[in-house]
N, CA, C and O atoms as a GROMACS GRO file, in nm:
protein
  476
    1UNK      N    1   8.480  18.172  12.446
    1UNK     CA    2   8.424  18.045  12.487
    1UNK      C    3   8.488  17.933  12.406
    1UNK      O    4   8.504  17.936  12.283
    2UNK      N    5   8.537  17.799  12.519
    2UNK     CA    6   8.567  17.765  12.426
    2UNK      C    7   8.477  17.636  12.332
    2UNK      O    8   8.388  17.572  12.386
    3UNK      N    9   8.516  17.615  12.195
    3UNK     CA   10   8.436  17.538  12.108
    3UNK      C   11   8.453  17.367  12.112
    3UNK      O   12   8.571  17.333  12.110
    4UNK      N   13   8.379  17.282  12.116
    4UNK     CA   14   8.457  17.164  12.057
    4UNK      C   15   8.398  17.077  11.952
    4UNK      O   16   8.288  17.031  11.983
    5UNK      N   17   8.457  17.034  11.797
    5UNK     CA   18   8.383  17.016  11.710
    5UNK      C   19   8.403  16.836  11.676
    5UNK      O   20   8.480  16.746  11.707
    6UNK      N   21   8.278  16.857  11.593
    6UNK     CA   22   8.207  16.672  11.596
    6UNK      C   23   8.235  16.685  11.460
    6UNK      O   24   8.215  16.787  11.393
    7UNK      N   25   8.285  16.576  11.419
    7UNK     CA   26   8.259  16.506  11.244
    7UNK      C   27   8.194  16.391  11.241
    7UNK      O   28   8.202  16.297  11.320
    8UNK      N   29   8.132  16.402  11.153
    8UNK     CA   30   8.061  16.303  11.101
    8UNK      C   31   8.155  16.202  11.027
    8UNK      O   32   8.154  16.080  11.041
    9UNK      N   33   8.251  16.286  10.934
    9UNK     CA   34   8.292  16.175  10.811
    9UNK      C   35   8.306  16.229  10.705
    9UNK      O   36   8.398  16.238  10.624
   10UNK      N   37   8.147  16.287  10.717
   10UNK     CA   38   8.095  16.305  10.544
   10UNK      C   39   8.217  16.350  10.457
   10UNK      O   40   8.329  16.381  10.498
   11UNK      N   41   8.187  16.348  10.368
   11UNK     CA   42   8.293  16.431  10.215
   11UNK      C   43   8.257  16.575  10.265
   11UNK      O   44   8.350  16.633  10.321
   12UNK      N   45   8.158  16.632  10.257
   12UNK     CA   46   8.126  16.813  10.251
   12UNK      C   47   8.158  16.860  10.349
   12UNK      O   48   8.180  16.982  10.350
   13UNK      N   49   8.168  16.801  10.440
   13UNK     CA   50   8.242  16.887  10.600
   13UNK      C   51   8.394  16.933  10.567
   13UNK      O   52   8.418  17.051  10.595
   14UNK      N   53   8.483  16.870  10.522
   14UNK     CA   54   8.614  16.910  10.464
   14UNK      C   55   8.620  17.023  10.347
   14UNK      O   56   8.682  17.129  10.336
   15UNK      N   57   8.538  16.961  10.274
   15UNK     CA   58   8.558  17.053  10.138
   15UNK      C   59   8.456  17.190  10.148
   15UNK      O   60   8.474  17.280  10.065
   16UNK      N   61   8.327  17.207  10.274
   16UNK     CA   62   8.290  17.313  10.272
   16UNK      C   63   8.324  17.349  10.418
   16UNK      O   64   8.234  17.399  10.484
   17UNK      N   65   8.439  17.330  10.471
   17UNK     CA   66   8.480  17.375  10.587
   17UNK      C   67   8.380  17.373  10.692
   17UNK      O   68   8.389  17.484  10.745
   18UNK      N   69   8.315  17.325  10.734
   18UNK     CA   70   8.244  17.312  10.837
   18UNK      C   71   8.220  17.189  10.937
   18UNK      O   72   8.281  17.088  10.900
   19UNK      N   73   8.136  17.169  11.069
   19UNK     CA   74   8.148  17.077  11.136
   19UNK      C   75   7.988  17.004  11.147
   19UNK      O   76   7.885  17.068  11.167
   20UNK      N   77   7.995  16.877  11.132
   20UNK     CA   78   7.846  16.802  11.138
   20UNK      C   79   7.813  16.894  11.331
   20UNK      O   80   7.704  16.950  11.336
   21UNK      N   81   7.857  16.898  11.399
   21UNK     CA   82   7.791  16.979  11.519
   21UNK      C   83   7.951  17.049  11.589
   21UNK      O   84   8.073  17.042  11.570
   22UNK      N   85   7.877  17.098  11.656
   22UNK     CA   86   7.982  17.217  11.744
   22UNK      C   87   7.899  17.262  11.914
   22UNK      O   88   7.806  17.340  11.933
   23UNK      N   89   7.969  17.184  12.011
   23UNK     CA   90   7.962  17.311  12.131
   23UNK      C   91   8.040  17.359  12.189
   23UNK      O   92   8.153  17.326  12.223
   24UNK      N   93   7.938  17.502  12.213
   24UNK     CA   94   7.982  17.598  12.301
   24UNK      C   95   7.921  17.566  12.409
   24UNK      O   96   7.803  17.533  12.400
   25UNK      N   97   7.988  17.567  12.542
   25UNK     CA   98   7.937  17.574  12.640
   25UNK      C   99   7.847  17.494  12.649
   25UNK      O  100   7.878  17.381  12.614
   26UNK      N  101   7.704  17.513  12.697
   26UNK     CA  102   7.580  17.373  12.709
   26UNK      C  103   7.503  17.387  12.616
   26UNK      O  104   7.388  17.345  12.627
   27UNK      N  105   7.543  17.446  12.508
   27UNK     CA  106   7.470  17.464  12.351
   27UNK      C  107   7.545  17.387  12.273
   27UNK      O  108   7.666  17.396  12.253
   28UNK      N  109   7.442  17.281  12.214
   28UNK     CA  110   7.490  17.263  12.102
   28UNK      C  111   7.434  17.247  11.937
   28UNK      O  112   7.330  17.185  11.915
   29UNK      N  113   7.508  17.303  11.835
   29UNK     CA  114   7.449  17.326  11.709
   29UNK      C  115   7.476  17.185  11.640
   29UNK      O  116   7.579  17.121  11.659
   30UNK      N  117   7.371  17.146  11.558
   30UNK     CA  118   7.406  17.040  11.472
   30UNK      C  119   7.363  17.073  11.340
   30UNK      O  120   7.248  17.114  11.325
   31UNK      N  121   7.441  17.062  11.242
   31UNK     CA  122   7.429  17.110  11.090
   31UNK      C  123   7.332  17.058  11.008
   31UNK      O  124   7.289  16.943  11.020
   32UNK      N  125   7.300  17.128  10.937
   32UNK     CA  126   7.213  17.040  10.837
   32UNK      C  127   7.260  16.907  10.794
   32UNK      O  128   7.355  16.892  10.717
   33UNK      N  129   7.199  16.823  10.839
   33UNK     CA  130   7.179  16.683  10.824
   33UNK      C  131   7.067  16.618  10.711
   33UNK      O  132   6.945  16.634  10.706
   34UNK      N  133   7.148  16.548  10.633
   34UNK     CA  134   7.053  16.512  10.508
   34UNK      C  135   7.063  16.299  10.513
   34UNK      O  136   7.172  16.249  10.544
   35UNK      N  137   6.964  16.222  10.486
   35UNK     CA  138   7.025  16.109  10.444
   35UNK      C  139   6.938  15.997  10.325
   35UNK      O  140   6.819  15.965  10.326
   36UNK      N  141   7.011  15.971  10.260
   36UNK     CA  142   6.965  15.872  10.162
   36UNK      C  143   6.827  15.820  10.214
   36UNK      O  144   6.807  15.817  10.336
   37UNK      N  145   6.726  15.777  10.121
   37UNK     CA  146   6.614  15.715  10.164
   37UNK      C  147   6.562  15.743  10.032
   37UNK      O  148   6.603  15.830   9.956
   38UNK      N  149   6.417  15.618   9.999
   38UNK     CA  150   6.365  15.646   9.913
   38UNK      C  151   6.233  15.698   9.902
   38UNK      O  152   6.152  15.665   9.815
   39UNK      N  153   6.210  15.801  10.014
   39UNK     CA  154   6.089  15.943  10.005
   39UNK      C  155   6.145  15.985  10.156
   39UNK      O  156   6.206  15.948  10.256
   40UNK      N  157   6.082  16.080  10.097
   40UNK     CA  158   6.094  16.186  10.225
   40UNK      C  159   6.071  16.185  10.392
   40UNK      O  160   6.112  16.272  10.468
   41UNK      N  161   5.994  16.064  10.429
   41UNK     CA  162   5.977  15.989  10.566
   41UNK      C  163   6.086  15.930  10.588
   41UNK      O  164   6.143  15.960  10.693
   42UNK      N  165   6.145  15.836  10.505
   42UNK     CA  166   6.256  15.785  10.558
   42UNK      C  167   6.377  15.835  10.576
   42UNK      O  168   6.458  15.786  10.655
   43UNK      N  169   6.411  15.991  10.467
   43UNK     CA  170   6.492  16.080  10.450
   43UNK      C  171   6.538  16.139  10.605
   43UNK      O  172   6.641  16.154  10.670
   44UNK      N  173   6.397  16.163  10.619
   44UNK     CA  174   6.347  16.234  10.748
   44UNK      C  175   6.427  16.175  10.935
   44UNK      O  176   6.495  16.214  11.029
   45UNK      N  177   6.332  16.031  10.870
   45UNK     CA  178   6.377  15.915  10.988
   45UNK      C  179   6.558  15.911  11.024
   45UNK      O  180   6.622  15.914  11.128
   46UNK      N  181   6.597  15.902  10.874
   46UNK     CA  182   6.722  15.853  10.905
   46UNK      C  183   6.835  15.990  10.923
   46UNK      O  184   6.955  15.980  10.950
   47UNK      N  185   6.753  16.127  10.899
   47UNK     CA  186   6.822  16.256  10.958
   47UNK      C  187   6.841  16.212  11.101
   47UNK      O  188   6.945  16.179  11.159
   48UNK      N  189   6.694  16.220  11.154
   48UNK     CA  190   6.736  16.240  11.300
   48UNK      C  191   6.775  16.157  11.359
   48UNK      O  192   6.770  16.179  11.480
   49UNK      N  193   6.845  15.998  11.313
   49UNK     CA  194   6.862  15.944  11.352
   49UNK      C  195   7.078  15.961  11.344
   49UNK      O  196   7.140  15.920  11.442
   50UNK      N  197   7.141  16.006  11.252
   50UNK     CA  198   7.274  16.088  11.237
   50UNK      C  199   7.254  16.234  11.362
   50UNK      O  200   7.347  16.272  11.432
   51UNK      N  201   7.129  16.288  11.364
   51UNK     CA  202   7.108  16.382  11.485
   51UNK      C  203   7.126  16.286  11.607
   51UNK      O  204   7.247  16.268  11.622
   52UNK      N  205   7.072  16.235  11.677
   52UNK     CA  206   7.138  16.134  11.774
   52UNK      C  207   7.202  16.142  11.804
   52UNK      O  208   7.231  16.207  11.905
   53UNK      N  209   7.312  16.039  11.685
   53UNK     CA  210   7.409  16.023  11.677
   53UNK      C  211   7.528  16.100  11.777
   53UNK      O  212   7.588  16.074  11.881
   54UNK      N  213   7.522  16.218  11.670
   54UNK     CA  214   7.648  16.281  11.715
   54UNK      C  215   7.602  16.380  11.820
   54UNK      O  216   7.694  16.428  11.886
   55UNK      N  217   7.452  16.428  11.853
   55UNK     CA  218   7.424  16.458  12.007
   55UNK      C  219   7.514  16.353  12.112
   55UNK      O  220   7.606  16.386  12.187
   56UNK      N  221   7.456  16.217  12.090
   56UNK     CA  222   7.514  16.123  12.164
   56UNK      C  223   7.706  16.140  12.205
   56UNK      O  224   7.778  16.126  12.304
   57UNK      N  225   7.719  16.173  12.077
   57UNK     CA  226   7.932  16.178  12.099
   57UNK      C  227   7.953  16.323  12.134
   57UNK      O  228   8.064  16.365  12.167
   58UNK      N  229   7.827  16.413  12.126
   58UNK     CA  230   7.869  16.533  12.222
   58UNK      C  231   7.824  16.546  12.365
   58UNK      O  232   7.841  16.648  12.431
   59UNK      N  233   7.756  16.420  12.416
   59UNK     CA  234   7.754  16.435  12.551
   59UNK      C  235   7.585  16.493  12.564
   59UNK      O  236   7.538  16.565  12.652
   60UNK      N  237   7.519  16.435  12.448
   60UNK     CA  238   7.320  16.538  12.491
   60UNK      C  239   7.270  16.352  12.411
   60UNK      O  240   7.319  16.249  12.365
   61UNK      N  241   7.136  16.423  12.444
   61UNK     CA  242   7.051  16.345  12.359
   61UNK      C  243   6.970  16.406  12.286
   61UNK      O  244   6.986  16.528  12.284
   62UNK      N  245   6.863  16.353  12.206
   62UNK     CA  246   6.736  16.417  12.167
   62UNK      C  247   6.676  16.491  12.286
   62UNK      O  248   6.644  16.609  12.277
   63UNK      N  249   6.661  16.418  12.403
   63UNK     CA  250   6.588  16.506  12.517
   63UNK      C  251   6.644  16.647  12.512
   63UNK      O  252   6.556  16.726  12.546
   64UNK      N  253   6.737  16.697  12.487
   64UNK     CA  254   6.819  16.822  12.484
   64UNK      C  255   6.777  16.884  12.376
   64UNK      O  256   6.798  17.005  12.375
   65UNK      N  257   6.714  16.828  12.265
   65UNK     CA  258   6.697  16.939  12.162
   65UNK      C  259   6.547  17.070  12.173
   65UNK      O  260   6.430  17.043  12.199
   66UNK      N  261   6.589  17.169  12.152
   66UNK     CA  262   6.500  17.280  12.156
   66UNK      C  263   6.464  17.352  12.044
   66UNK      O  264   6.376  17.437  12.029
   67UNK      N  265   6.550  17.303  11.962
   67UNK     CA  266   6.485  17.351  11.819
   67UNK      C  267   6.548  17.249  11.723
   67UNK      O  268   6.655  17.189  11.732
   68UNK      N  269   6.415  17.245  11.592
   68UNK     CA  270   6.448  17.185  11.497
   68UNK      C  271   6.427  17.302  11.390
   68UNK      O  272   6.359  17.401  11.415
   69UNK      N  273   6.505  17.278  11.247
   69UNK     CA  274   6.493  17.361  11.120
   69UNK      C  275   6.457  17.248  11.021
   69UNK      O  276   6.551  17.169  11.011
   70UNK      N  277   6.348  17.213  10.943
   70UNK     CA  278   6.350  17.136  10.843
   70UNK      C  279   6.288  17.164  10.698
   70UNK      O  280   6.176  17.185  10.652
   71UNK      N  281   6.439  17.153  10.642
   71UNK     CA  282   6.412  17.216  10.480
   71UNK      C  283   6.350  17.064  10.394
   71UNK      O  284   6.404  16.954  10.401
   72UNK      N  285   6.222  17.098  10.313
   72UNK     CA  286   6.197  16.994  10.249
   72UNK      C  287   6.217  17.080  10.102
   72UNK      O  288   6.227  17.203  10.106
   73UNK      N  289   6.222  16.989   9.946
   73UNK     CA  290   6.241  17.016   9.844
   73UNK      C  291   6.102  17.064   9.767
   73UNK      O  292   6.078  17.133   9.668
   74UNK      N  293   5.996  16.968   9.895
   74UNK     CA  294   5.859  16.972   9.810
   74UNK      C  295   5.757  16.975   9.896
   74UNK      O  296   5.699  16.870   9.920
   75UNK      N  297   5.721  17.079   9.950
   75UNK     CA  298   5.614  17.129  10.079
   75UNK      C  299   5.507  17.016  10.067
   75UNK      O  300   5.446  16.987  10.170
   76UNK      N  301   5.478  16.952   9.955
   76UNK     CA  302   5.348  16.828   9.966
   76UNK      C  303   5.418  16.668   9.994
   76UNK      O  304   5.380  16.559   9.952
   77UNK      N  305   5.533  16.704  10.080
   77UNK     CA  306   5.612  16.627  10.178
   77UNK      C  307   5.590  16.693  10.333
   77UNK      O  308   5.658  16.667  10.433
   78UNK      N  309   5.511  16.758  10.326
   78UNK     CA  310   5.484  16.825  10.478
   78UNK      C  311   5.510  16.690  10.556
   78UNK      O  312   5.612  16.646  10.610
   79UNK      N  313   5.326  16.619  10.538
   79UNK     CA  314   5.259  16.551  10.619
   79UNK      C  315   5.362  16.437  10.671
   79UNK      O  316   5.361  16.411  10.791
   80UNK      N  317   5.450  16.370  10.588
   80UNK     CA  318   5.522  16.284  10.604
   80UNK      C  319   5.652  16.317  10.670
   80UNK      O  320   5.701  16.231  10.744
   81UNK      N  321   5.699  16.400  10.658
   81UNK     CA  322   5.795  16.449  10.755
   81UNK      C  323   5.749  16.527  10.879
   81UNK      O  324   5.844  16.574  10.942
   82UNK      N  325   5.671  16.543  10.912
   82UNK     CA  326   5.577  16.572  11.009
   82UNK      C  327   5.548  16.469  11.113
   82UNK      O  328   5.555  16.488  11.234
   83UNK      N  329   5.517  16.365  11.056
   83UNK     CA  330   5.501  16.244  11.108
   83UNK      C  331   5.636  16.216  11.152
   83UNK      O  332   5.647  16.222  11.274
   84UNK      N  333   5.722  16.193  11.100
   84UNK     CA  334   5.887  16.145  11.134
   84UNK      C  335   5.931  16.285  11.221
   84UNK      O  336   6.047  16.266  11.257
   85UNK      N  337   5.900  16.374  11.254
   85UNK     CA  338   5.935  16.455  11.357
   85UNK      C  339   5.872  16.409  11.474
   85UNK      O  340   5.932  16.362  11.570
   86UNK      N  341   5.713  16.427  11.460
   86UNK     CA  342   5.622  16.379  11.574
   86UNK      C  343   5.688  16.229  11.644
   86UNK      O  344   5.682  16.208  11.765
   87UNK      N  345   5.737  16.151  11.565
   87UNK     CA  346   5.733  16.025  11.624
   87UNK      C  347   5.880  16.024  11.692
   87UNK      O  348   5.907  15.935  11.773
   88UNK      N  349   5.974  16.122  11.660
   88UNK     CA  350   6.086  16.129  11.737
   88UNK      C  351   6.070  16.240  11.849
   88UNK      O  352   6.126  16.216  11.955
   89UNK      N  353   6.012  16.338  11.840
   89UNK     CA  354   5.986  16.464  11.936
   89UNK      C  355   5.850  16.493  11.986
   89UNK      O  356   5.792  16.595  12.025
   90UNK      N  357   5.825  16.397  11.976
   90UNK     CA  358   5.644  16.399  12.071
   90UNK      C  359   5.677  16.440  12.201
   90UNK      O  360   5.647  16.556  12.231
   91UNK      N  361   5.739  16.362  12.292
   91UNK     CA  362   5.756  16.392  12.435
   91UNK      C  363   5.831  16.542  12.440
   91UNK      O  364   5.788  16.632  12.512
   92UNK      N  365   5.928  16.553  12.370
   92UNK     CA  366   5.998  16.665  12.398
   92UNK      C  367   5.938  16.805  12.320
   92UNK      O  368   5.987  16.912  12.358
   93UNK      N  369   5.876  16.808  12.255
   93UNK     CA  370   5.826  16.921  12.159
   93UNK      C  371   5.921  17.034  12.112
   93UNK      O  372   5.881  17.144  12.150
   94UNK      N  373   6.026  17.037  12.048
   94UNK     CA  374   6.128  17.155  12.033
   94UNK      C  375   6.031  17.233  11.950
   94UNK      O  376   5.930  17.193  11.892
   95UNK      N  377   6.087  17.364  11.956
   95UNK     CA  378   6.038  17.473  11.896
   95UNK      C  379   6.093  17.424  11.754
   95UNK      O  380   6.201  17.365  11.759
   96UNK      N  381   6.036  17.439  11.630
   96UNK     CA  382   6.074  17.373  11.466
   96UNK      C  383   6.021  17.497  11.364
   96UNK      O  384   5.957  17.597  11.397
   97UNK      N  385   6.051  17.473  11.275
   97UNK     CA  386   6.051  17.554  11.141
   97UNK      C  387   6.056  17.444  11.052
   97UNK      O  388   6.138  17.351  11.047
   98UNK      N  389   5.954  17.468  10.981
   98UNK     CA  390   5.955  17.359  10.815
   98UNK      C  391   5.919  17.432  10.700
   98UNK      O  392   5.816  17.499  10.684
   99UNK      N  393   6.046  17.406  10.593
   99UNK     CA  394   6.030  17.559  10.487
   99UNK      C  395   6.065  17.451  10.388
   99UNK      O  396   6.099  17.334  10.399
  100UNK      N  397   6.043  17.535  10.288
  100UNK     CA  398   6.075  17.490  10.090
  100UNK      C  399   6.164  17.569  10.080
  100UNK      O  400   6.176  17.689  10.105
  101UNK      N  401   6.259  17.453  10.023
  101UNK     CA  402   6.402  17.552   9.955
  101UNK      C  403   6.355  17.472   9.800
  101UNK      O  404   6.263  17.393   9.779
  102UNK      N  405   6.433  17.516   9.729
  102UNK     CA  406   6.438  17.501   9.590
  102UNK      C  407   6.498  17.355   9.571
  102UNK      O  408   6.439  17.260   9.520
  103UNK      N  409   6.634  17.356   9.625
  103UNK     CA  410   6.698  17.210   9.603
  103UNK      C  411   6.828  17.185   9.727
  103UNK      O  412   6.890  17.275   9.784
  104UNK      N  413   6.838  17.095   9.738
  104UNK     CA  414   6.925  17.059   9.813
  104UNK      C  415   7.071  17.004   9.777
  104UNK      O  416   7.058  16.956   9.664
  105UNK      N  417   7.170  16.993   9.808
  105UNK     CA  418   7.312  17.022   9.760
  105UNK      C  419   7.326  16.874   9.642
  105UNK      O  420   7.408  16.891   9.551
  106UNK      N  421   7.244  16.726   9.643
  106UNK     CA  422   7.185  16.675   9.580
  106UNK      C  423   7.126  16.628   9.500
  106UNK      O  424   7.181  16.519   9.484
  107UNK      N  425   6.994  16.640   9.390
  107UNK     CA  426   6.911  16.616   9.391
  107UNK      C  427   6.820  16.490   9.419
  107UNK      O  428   6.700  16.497   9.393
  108UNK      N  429   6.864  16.400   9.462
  108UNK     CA  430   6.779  16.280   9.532
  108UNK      C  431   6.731  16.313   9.668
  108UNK      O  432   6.625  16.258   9.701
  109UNK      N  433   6.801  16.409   9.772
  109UNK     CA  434   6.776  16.433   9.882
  109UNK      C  435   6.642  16.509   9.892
  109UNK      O  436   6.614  16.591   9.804
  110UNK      N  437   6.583  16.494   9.962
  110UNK     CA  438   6.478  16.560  10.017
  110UNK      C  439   6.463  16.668  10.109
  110UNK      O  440   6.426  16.782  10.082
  111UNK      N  441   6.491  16.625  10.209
  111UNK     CA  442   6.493  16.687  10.335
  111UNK      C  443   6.647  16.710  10.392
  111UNK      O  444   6.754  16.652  10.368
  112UNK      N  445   6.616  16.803  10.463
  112UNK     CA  446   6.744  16.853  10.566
  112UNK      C  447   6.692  16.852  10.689
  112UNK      O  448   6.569  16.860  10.697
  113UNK      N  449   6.779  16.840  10.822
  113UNK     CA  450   6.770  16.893  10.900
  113UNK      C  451   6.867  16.928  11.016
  113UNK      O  452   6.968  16.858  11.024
  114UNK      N  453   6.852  17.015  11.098
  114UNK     CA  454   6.928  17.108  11.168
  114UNK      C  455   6.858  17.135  11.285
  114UNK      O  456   6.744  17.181  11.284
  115UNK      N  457   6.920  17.109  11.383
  115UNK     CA  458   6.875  17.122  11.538
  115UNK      C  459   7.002  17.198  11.658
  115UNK      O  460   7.124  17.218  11.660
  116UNK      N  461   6.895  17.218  11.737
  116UNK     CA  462   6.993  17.319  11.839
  116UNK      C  463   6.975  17.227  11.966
  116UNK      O  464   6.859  17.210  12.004
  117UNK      N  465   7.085  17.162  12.041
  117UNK     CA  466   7.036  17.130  12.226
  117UNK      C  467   7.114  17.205  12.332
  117UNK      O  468   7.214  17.276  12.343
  118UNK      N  469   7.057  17.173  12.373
  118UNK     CA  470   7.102  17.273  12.524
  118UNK      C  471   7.089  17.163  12.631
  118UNK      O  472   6.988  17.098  12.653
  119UNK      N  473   7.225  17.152  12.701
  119UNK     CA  474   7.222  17.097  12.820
  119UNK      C  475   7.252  17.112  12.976
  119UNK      O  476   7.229  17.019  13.053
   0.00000   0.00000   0.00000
């Protein structure tokens, strides 16, 4: 099948070999996505808003997403990134996962996130 891959820009896509998203076919993966903010709502906000993004330059939108993955640093950041999911994926409801990792590649970052669409 064949692949076609999205950059973002970032510095870590080069140096850890990988692509901010990739599709195959009417799938598409988008990488863990992290962004500056000062708490974890806005961290949150301004993920899925680089998710968009490059949905948008692969040809989907948010309406296309079916799953979200979101790593927070500090599970008593639930509620607030919860909220910044709800208020972007209310209508669409993707299937999600929200877990505690230890730390993020970072330490100012908070949150990650990582979504799958299908179009």
């Amino acid at each position: 099948m064949e692949r076609e891959r999205y950059s973002s820009g970032a510095p870590w896509e080069p140096l850890a070999g990988y692509s901010r998203a990739v599709r195959a076919g009417p799938t598409i993966f988008v990488a863990g996505t992290t962004c500056a903010g000062t708490d974890a709502y806005e961290q949150a906000i301004g993920a899925m808003r680089k998710i968009e993004e490059i949905l948008r330059e692969a040809g989907a939108s948010l309406e296309h997403v079916v799953q979200t993955r979101i790593y927070v640093t500090n599970i008593k950041d639930f509620e607030s990134v919860a909220r910044a999911h709800r208020e972007t994926f209310d209508r669409i409801k993707p299937a999600s996962t929200l877990v505690q990792v230890c730390a993020l590649v970072l330490p100012e970052l908070l949150v990650e996130i990582e979504a799958v669409a299908v179009i």
